[in-house]
N, C-alpha and C positions, 0 to 999 in steps of 0.2 A: 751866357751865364758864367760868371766867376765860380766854376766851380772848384777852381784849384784853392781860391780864398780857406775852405773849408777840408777838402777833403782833396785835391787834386794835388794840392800842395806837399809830397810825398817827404820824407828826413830828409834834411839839408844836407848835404854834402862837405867833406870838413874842405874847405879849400887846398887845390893842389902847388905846393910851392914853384911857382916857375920862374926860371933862370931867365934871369933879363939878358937878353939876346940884342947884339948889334939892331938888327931888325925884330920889330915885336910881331909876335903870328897871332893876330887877330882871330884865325879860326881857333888856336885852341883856346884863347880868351872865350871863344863863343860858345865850344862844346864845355870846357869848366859851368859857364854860365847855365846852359841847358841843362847838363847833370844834374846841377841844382834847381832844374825849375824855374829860374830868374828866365824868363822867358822876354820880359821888356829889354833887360840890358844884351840877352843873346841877340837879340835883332840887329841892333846897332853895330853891335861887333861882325857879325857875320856880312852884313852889308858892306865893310869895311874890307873883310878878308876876301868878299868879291872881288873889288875892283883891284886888290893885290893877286887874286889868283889868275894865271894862266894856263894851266892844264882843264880839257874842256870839261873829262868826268868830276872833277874835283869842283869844278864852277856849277854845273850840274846836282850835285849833293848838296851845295851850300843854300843854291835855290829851292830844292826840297827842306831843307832844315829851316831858311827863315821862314817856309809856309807852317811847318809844326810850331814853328815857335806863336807864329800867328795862330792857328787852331789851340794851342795851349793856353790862352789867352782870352781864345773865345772870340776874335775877329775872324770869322768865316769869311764874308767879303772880302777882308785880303790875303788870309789864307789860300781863298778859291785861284786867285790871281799867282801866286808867288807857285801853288801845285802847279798849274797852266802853264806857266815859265820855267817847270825844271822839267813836267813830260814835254814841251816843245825843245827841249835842249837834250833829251836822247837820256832820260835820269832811269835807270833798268828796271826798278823795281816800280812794278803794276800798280803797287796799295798806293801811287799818288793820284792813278783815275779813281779808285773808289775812296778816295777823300774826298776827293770832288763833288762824285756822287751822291757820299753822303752831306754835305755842305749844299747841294742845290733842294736836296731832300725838307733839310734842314731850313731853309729859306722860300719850303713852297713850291719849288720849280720842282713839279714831280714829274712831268715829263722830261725834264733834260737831265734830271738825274736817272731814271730810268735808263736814257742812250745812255749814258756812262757806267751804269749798272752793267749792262749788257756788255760794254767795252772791255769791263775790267773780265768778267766770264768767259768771251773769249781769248784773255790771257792768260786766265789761269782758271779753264773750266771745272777740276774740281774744289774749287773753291764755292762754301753755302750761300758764304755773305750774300755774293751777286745774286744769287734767289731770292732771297730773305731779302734784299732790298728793292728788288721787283713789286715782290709782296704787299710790300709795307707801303708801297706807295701809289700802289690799287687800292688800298685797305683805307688809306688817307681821302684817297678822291671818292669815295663812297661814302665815308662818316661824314667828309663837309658838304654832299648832297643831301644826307639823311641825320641831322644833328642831335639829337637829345635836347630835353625840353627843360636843362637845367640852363638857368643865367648867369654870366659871370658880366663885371664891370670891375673896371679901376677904381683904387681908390687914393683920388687925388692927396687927399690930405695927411697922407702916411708914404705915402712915395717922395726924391724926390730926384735929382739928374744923375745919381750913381748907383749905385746896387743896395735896393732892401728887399730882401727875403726872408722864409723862414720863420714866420708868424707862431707866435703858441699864446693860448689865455693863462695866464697869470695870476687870476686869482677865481674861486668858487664860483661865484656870479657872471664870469665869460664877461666883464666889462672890462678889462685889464686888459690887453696885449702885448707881449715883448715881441719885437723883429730883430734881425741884425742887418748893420746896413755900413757902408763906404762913405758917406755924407762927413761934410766936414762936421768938426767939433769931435770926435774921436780921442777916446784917452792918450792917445798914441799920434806922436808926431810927424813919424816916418814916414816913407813913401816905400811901396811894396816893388821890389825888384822885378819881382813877375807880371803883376799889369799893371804898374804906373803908375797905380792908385790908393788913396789913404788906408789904412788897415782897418777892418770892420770893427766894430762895437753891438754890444748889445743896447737895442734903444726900449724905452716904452713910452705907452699912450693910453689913455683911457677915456671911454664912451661915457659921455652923459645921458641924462635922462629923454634927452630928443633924439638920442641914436647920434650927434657928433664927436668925432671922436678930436684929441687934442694935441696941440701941437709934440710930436716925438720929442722927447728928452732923451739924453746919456744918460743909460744907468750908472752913474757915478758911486759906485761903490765895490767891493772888493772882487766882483767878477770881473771888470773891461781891465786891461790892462795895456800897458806899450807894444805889446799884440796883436794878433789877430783873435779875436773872439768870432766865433761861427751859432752854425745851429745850434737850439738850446730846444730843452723841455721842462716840462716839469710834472708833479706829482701832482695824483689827486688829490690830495691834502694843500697842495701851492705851496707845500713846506719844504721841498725841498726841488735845487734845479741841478739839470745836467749839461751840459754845453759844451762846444768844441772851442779849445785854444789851439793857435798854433802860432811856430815859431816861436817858441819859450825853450827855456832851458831851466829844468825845476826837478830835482834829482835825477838827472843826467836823461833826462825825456829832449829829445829835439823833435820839429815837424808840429804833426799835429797828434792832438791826446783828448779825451778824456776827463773831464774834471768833474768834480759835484761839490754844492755848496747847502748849507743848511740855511732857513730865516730865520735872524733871532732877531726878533718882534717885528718893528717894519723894513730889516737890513740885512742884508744878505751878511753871510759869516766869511770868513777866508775858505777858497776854495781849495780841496783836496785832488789828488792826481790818482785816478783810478788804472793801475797797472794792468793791463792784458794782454800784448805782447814787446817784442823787442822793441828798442829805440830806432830802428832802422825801416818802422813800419809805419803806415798812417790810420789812424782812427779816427773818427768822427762821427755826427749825426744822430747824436741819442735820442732813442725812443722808448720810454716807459709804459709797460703794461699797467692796466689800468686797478689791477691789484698792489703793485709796487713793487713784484716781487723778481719780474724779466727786464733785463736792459736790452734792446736791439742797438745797432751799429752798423756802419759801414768799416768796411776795414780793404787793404789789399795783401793783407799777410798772408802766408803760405799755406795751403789748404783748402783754397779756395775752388770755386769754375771758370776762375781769370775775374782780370780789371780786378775791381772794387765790389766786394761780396756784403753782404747780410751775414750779420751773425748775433748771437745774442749770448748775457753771461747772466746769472741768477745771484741774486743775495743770500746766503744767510747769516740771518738776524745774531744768532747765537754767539759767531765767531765773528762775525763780522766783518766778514770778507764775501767778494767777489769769485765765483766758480769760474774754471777755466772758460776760453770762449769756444764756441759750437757753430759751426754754419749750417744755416738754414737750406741747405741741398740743392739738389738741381731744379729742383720747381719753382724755387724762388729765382735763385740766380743762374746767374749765363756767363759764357765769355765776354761780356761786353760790361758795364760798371752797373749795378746797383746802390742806388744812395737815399737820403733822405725818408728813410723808414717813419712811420708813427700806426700805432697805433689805435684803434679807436675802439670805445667804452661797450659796444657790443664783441671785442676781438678781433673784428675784420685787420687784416693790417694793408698798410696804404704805403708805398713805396714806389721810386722812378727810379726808370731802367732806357738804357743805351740798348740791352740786350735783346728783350722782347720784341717784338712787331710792334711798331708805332709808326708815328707819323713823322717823328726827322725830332733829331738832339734829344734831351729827355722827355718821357711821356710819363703822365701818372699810372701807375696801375694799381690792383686793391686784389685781394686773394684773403677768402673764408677760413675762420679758425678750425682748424680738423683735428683738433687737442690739445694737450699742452708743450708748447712751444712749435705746434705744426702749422703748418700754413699753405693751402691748395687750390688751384681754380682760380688762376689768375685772368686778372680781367683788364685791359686796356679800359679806360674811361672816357674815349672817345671825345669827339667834338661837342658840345666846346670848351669842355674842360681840358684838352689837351689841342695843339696847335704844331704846326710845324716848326718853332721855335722850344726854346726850353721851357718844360712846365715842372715842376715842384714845391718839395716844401709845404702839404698841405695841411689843416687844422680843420679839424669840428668842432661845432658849437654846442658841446654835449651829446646830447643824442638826435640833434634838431637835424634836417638836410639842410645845413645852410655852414659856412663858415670861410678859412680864407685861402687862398693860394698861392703862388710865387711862378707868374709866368715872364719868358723874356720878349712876349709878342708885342706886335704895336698898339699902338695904343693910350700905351703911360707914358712914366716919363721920360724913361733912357735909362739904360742897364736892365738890369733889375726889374721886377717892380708886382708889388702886395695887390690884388685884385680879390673881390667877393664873389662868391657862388652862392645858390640856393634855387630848392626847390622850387618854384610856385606849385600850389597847390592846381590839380587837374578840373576846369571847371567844364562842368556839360551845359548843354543846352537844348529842349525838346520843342519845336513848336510846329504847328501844321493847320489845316483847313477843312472843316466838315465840311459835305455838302450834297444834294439830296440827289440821289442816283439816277432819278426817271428827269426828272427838270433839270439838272447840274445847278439848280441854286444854293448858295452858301445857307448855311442854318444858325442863328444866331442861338443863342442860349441850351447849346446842346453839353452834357457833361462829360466831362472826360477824368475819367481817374487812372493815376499811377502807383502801379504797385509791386515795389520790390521785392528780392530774396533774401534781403538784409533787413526784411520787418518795416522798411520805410513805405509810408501810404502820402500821396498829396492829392487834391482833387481841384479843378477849374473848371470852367465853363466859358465856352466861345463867345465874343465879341456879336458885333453887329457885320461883321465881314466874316464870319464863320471862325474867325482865326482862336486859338488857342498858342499856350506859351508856358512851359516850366522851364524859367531863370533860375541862375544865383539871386536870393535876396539878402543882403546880410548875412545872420550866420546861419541863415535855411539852408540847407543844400537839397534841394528837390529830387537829384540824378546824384546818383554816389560813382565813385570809382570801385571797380572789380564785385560791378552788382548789374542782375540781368533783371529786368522788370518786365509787367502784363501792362495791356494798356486796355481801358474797357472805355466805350465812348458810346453815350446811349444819349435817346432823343424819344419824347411819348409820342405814340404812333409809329414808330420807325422799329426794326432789328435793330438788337444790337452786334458791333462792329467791335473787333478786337484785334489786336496785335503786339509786337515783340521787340523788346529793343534790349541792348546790354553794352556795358564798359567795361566786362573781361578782357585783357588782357590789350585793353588799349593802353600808351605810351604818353597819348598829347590829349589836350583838351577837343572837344568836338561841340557841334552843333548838330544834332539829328532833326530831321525832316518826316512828318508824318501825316500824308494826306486821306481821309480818310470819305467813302462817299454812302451813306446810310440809305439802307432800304427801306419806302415809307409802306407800312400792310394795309391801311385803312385803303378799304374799295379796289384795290388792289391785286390783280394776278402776277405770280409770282413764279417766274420760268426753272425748272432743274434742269441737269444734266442730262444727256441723251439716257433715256434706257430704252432699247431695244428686245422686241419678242421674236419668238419663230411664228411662221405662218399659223394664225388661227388657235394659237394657245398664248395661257399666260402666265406661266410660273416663270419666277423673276429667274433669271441666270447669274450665278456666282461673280461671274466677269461686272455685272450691272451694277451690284450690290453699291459696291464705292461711291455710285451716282447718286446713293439716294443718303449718305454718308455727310453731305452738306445741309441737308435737310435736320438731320439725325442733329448737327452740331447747332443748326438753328434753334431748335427744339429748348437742347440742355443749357443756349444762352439768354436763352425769353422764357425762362421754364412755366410763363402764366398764360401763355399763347395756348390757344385751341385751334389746330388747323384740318382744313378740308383737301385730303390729296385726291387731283384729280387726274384720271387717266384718260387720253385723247383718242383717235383713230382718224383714217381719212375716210374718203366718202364710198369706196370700194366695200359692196357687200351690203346686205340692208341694213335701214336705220334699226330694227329690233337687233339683229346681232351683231353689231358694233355696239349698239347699248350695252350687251350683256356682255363681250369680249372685254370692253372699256369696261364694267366692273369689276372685274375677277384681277385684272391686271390691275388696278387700281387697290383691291384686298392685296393683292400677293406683295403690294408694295407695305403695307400698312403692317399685314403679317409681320414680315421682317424687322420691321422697325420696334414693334412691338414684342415678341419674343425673342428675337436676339440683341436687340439694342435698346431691353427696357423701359422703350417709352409706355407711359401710362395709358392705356385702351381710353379713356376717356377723353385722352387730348387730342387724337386722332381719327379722324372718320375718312372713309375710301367714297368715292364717288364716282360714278362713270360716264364719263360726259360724252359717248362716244364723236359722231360725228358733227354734234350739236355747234359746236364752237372755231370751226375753223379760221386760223390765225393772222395775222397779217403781214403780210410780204413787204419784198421793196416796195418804196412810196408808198405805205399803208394800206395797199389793196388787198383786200378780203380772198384768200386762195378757198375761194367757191370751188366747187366742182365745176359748174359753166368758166370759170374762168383759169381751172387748169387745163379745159380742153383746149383752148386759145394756144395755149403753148406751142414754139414751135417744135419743138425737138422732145424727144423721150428725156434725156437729160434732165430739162428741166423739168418737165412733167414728175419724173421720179422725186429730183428735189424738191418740188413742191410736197407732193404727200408725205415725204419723208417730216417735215418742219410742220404740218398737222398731228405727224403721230409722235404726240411728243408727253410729259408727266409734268403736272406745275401743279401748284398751291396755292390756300386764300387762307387769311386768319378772321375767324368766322367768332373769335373768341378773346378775351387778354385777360380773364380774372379767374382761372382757372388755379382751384387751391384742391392740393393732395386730401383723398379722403385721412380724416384721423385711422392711426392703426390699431386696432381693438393688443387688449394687452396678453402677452399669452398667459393660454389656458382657458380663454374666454370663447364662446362663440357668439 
């Protein structure tokens, strides 16, 4: 990323007179150069004073400085090469492995930057970076395992082989967009000392009615100039922009500055030079609150937490001037550069940082408005809006989740290059299988309804394969996001069958699964849970209660069923008093359900089937008495009569309607 175009580009340096010497010293032709930033022509020259220099530390330093001049420029791949060639040449100072480091960071290789992480730690263990670069690049390999379900794409048609960045809408309607970009046709003839490359311009484009957008133009009018023209913004009115020049000379401002221009009718006005520090400092990056009333910036003036800080200056209208500038403190910025601030229409502000934990070169991050002019709770924006390469520059499309960004990944077209984001919307999906419990066959035309906590109702009914399905249908949404819903699935003759599903605090779209297998009661015995007695009594035990709790839920989800509970016994003890044990335990269950759980005395009756029914066993054999004595072992003999003395139900009923309640006062 050219970020010096903009903001890296720090006050030029007045040129240092130097005495023509028999022999010319190409290094300090190169350090002159570097001073100023001219990072393309320090190359050359430094190259030059190598193959003049023979002392080893002194050849040693010049291979470190043409690798800065490379990383100043934003060529890491031969940056990586020229650091590699001054630490193999004995260069003393450490910070050229954790250039490296961060240069492989930067390019993806999170493991070898890592070793080099670790390398520079061992040189200078109290040193944070080498943590914090550990960090950040675990932190990387985890977000591109686990991505975020926003999309980004190129966009061909506004990119094109040299640097555009820095997107903003341009007019009310979000069909306008200005960028700035190196592409030839630039107001400005010159070739940029620092990368080689033509001076940026501001360009625009605008969307038509089919979403294409049109070929970029020069804005040809009183903002590009012989120039660099950088970031720009504008107001919510589109009436008025802000934007970075640099390299001008315009009441004694050199570097980069500041400007703002007014529209008067479809043409920008002559642009004005907004004052906020010395000449000797860089500014850039403007970003307007969405009232008009805050300007944010990048700046590297005195004051700061290092590199290139956030700061912001306020208008007032009255006088009409600019309030001194303020940095946004330590929670926004770091030692390391903060740039390309904006704003957005809810306050959130959206700014890239070198500083923060990120993934390698600039990362986007976003941090929530906590007042007026605070900003807290900064957030990395993860993969795939953020990449091992440089990401910034980014725009919203009003209040929409969708708009544009400025990443340097591959992809486009070289440099640079304008890519789209946006939400897609979260879509669910529910489908699943009735089918009949005792038979395992699928049930065709059984209902099934949905119903949300969000007031949403839908209903269906199964296919000829049992199957059921709530889709997206057009603009139906069946299944909402951050909504938990009941599922009721009923079939005449059957129980009804219920269950649970929810999209709280899901992330991605989903497809949920719901098999469901319906109890049919016509003719029908219907097994409960163990309940167990003490020898020769029958009061139900507290511990039991829970087993007959399924029954209980039967009940309140069929509330027209009338059923018969019947209580079992084995064949031990005579058929009269296992009669009459099997009814009492069969009241004491009815009891219960009835006095503590409500149920209507009428929809319940107790039966005692003592030993009359005994059940059947593996391969459907009748556990007779004659055929538990067969058994060979106590064992099973116990299990047997255990699976005899057991509690189940029949629905003996299904139109069972509450008597009317007389009204009070009345008998």
């Amino acid at each position: 990323m050219k970020i010096i175009r903009i903001l890296g580009v720090f006050a030029l340096v007045a040129v240092f007179g130097l005495t023509v010497n028999a022999q010319k010293d190409y290094k300090l032709e190169a350090d002159v150069a570097f001073s100023g930033f001219k990072y393309y022509k320090a190359i050359e020259m430094y190259k030059k004073a190598y193959t003049k220099e023979s002392k080893k530390e002194v050849k040693s330093e010049i291979l470190f400085q043409i690798a800065e001049c490379y990383r100043g420029k934003n060529d890491g791949t031969q940056a990586a090469v020229w650091y590699n060639k001054a630490i193999k040449s004995k260069y003393e100072d450490p910070i050229a492995i954790y250039y490296v480091a961060d240069i492989y960071k930067a390019q993806g290789k999170y493991e070898e930057a890592i070793v080099h992480y670790n390398k520079f730690k061992a040189a200078k263990p109290g040193d944070k970076r080498a943590e914090d670069g550990v960090k950040s690049c675990e932190m990387a390999k985890k977000w591109l395992e686990e991505p975020s379900r926003t999309i980004v794409n190129p966009m061909p048609l506004l990119n094109s082989e040299d640097y555009d960045f820095s997107p903003v809408f341009a007019d009310k309607k979000n069909v306008e967009l200005y960028f700035t970009s190196t592409r030839q046709g630039s107001a400005g003839s010159e070739v940029s000392d620092i990368t080689g490359m033509n001076f940026s311009d501001i360009y625009k484009t605008k969307r038509d009615k089919k979403g294409k957008w049109s070929e970029p133009a020069v804005l040809n009018e009183a903002v590009n100039s012989p120039a660099s023209e950088g970031s720009s913004c504008l107001n919510k009115k589109r009436n008025t922009m802000y934007f970075t020049r640099c390299g001008v000379e315009d009441k004694g401002v050199m570097g980069c500055g500041l400007m703002w221009a007014k529209r008067a009718g479809q043409k920008w006005g002559e642009p004005e030079y907004i004052e906020i520090t010395e000449d000797t400092f860089t500014v850039g990056h403007p970003a307007i609150s969405p009232d008009d009333k805050v300007l944010v910036f990048a700046s590297n003036m005195p004051g700061g937490q290092g590199g290139k800080d956030l700061w912001y200056i306020t208008y007032n209208k009255k006088a009409k001037t600019w309030s001194q500038a303020t940095n946004l403190g330590s929670e926004i910025n770091t030692a390391g550069d903060e740039m390309f601030p904006y704003i957005r229409e809810n306050g959130e502000l959206y700014f890239s940082s070198t500083g923060h934990l990120g993934m390698g070169g600039l990362d986007i991050f976003k941090a929530a408005s906590t007042g007026a002019n605070q900003w807290s709770g900064v957030e990395n924006l993860q993969v795939p809006m953020n990449s091992a390469a440089h990401d910034f520059g980014i725009v919203f499309e009003g209040d929409k989740e969708r708009g544009f960004f400025t990443t340097a990944r591959e992809g486009g077209k070289g440099g640079d290059d304008i890519w789209e984001f946006y939400l897609p919307p979260m879509l669910f999906a529910l489908e699943g299988v009735v089918k009949d419990v005792e038979t395992g066959n699928v049930l065709a035309n059984a209902k099934v309804k949905l119903i949300g906590t969000d007031g949403s109702s839908a209903e269906t009914t199964t296919d000829e394969n049992g199957s059921f399905f709530f889709v997206e249908n057009g603009p139906d949404r069946y299944i909402n996001p951050a909504t938990s819903y009941s599922l009721i699935v009923e079939k005449d003759k059957y129980l009804v069958a219920k269950g649970k599903e929810t999209t709280v605090g899901l992330e991605g779209s989903k497809k949920f699964f719901h098999d469901y297998a319906l109890q049919p009661y016509e003719d029908v015995v219907i097994k409960l849970p163990l309940i167990e007695y003490e020898t020769a009594k029958w009061n139900l035990q507290d511990q039991y209660k829970d087993s007959l709790n399924s029954l209980y839920n039967v009940m309140t989800e069929n509330p027209t069923l009338v059923i018969q509970l019947r209580s079992h016994t084995d064949h031990r003890g005579s058929t009269k008093a296992n009669q009459r044990l099997a009814q009492k335990r069969a009241q004491s269950c009815v009891d219960y359900l009835v006095k503590e759980k409500g149920i209507h005395p009428d929809r319940i009756k107790a039966k005692g089937m003592g030993e009359s029914e005994p059940i059947k066993g593996m391969g459907g054999v009748i556990l007779t008495e004659k055929f538990i004595k067969t058994l060979k072992t106590k064992e099973e003999q116990d299990a047997a009569l255990q699976r005899n003395r057991r509690t189940d139900f029949k629905v003996v009923g299904s139109d069972f309607v509450p008597p009317a309640v007389a009204p009070e006062g009345t008998k």
